[in-house]
N, C-alpha and C positions, 0 to 999 in steps of 0.2 A: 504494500500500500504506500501511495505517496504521501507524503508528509509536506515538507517544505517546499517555499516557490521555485527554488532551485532544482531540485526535483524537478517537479512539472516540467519546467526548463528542459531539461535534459529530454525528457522521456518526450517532447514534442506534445504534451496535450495541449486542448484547445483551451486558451488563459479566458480568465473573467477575472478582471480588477476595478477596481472602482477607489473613488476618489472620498476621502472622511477630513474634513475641515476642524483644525485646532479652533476652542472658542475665545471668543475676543472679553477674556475675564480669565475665571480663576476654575469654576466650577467647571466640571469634567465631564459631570452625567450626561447631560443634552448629545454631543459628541458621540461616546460609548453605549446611548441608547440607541445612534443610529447605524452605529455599527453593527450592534446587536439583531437591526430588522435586516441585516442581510448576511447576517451567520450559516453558516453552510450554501451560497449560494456562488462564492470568490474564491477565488484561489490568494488574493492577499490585499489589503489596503493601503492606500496610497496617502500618506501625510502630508498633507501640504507645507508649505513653508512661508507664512505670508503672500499668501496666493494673491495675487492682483496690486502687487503693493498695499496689500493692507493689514496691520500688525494683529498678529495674532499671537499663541499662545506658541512658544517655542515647540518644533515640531521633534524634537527630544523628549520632552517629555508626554506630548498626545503618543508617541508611538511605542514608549516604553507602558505605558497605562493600558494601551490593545492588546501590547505582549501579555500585560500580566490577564489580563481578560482573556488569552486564549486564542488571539487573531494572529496570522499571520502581517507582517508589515512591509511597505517601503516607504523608507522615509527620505522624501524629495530636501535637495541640497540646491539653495541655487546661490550666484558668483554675487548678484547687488548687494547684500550686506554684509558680507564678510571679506578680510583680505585671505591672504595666503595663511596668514600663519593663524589663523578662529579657521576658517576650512579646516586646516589640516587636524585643528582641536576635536573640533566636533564631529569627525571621521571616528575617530582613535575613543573620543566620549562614545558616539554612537555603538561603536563593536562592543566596548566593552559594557552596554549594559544591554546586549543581546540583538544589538539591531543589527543583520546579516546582509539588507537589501536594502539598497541607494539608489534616488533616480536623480540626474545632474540636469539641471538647466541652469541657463545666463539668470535669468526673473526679467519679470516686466520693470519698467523704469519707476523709479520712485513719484514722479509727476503724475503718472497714472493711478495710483493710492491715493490714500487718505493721511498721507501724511508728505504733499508734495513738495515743502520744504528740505525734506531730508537729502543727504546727500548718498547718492547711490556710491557701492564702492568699484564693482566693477575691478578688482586688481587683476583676474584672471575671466578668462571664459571658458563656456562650458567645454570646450576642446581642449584648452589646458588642466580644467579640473578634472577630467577623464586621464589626461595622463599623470595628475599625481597619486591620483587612486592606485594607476596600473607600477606606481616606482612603490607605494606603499605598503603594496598588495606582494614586492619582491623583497621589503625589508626596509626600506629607503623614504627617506623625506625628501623633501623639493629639493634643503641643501643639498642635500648627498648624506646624510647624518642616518645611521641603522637606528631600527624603530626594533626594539625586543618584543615578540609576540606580534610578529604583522597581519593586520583583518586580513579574511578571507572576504569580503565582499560579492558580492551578486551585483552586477553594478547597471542601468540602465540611463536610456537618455532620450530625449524628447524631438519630436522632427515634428513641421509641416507637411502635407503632401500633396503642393503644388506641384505638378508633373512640368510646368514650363520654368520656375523656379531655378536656373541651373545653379545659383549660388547658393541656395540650400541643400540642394545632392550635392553640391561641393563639400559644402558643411557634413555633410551627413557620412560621407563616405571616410573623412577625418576621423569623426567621433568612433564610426566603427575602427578604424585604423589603430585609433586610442585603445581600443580592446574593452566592449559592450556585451553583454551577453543579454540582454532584449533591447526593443525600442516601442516608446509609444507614443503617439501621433495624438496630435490636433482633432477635434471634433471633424468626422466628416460626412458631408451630407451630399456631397456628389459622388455617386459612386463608381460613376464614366472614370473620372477624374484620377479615384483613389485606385482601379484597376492599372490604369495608365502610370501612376507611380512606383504600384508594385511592380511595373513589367522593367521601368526604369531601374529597380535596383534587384532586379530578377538574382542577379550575381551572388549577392548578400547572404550569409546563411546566420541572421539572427532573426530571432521570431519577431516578427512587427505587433505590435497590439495596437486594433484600431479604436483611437477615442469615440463616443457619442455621447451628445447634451440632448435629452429631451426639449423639446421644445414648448412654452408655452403660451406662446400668440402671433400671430404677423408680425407685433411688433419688436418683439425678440428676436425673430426669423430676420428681419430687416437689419434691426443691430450690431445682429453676428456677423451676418454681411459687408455691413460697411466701417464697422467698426473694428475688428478682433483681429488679428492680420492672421493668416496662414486657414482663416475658414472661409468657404466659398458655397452659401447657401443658394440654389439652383430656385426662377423666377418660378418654376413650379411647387415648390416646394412652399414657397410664402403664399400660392396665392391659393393653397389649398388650407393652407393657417387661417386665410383673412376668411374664406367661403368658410370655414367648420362651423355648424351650432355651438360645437363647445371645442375653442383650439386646446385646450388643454388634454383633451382625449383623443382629438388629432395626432399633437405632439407626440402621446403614447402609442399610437399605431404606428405613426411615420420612423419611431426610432424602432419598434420593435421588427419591422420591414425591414430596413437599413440593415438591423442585426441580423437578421436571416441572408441577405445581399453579403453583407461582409464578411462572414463565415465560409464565403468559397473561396473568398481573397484573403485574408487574414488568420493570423494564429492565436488571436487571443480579442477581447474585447473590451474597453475601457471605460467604463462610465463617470462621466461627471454632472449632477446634476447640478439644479442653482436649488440649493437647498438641501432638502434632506431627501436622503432614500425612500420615501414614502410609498413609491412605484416602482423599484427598481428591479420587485422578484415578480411582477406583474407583465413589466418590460418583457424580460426571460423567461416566462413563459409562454410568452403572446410569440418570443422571436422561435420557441422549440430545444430553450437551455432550461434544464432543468438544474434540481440541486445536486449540489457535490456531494457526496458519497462519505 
């Protein structure tokens, strides 16, 4: 029986992950009860890190509180608020109170939060943070200096998938290069589009897992649109938002479709909603995924 996401990894099953938001306080429960509604339904949880620039509860400790609840983890790392030497801290913190699985991104700019005074730090990016994982992960710090007891990491890392994008499959083809063992993508709701990118990095032999955000309303549909960079929601798609009696039950069909679509092109599936799980085992079963085992 499989046990950890690494595992899975290995053995090629098909991933369900999904996304669990640190709270912006102290209290824990709200968080861990929404983890709770999709217990057996994931292969592992994804910790945010001040998602969208906006300060949240240290993603160190939401992800060692899942551990102790029983959940599998990844707890997301991104380069805006830390320099080299707190990265390399909260790596070395991470392992050692059991967190196995990392996902690296740059982060969104601080201007785009709620705290847009702050100053981004940006020392490194996620292409450099991938390879000090991979010096760490042989004994070694940035300087050159041996690390006694070096993490074994499960390491992952984030893409778009724009298929005309060439300086993101530039980007992409680095990070692999940096040594990743999955990758998971942006929300996507073209599925032309996302075929078209997998056929681009056909080469590649790391599992992709593809994101999806339920949707709920035209005007959201529109948002993501024009606003989110690396998501490209199809005019079809909004204007069946704005015709639905109820878009928000729209949203639930159109993503659990997409998940039935994405599963012949994809190795795993990644949910992020705006909010909580409240739909998420509804989603998966309307797409034909049932529970884990």
């Amino acid at each position: 029986m499989l046990h950890t996401f690494k595992d899975k990894i290995i053995s090629r099953e098909f991933l369900i992950t999904a996304e669990i938001c640190p709270p912006k306080g102290t209290d824990l429960n709200e968080a861990l009860n929404d983890a709770e509604r999709i217990r057996n339904w994931t292969d592992a949880l994804n910790v945010t890190d001040n998602q969208r620039a906006v300060m949240r509860m240290s993603p160190l400790a939401m992800s060692r509180s899942l551990l102790d609840s029983g959940h599998e983890v990844i707890m997301q790392l991104t380069c805006r608020d830390r320099n080299r030497l707190a990265l390399q801290s909260d790596l070395l913190g991470a392992y050692a109170i059991g967190i196995r699985n990392i996902c690296v991104m740059t982060g969104d700019h601080t201007t785009k939060g709620d705290h847009p005074g702050a100053r981004p730090v940006y020392d490194l990016d996620s292409v450099q943070l991938l390879d000090i994982i991979r010096s760490m992960k042989e004994g070694y710090d940035l300087a050159g200096n041996t690390i006694h007891q070096a993490p074994e990491f499960v390491t992952g890392a984030v893409t778009n998938t724009d298929p005309t994008n060439t300086a993101q499959i530039v980007k992409l083809r680095k990070k692999i290069k940096a040594g990743i063992d999955f990758l998971q993508t942006q929300a996507v709701y073209d599925i032309a589009g996302f075929e078209s990118f997998m056929e681009q990095i056909s080469d590649i032999d790391v599992p992709v897992i593809a994101g999806v955000i339920p949707l709920r309303s035209a005007g959201m549909a529109r948002f993501m649109k024009q606003e989110i960079p690396g998501i490209d929601v199809p005019e079809e798609i909004i204007e069946n938002m704005h015709k639905a009696d109820d878009p928000a039950e729209e949203g639930i069909s159109l993503c659990a479709e997409s998940i039935r679509e994405l599963k012949k092109l994809a190795c795993g599936i990644h949910i992020m909603p705006v909010g909580k799980h409240e739909n998420t085992s509804r989603i998966l079963e309307l797409s034909g995924i049932g529970k884990k085992k």
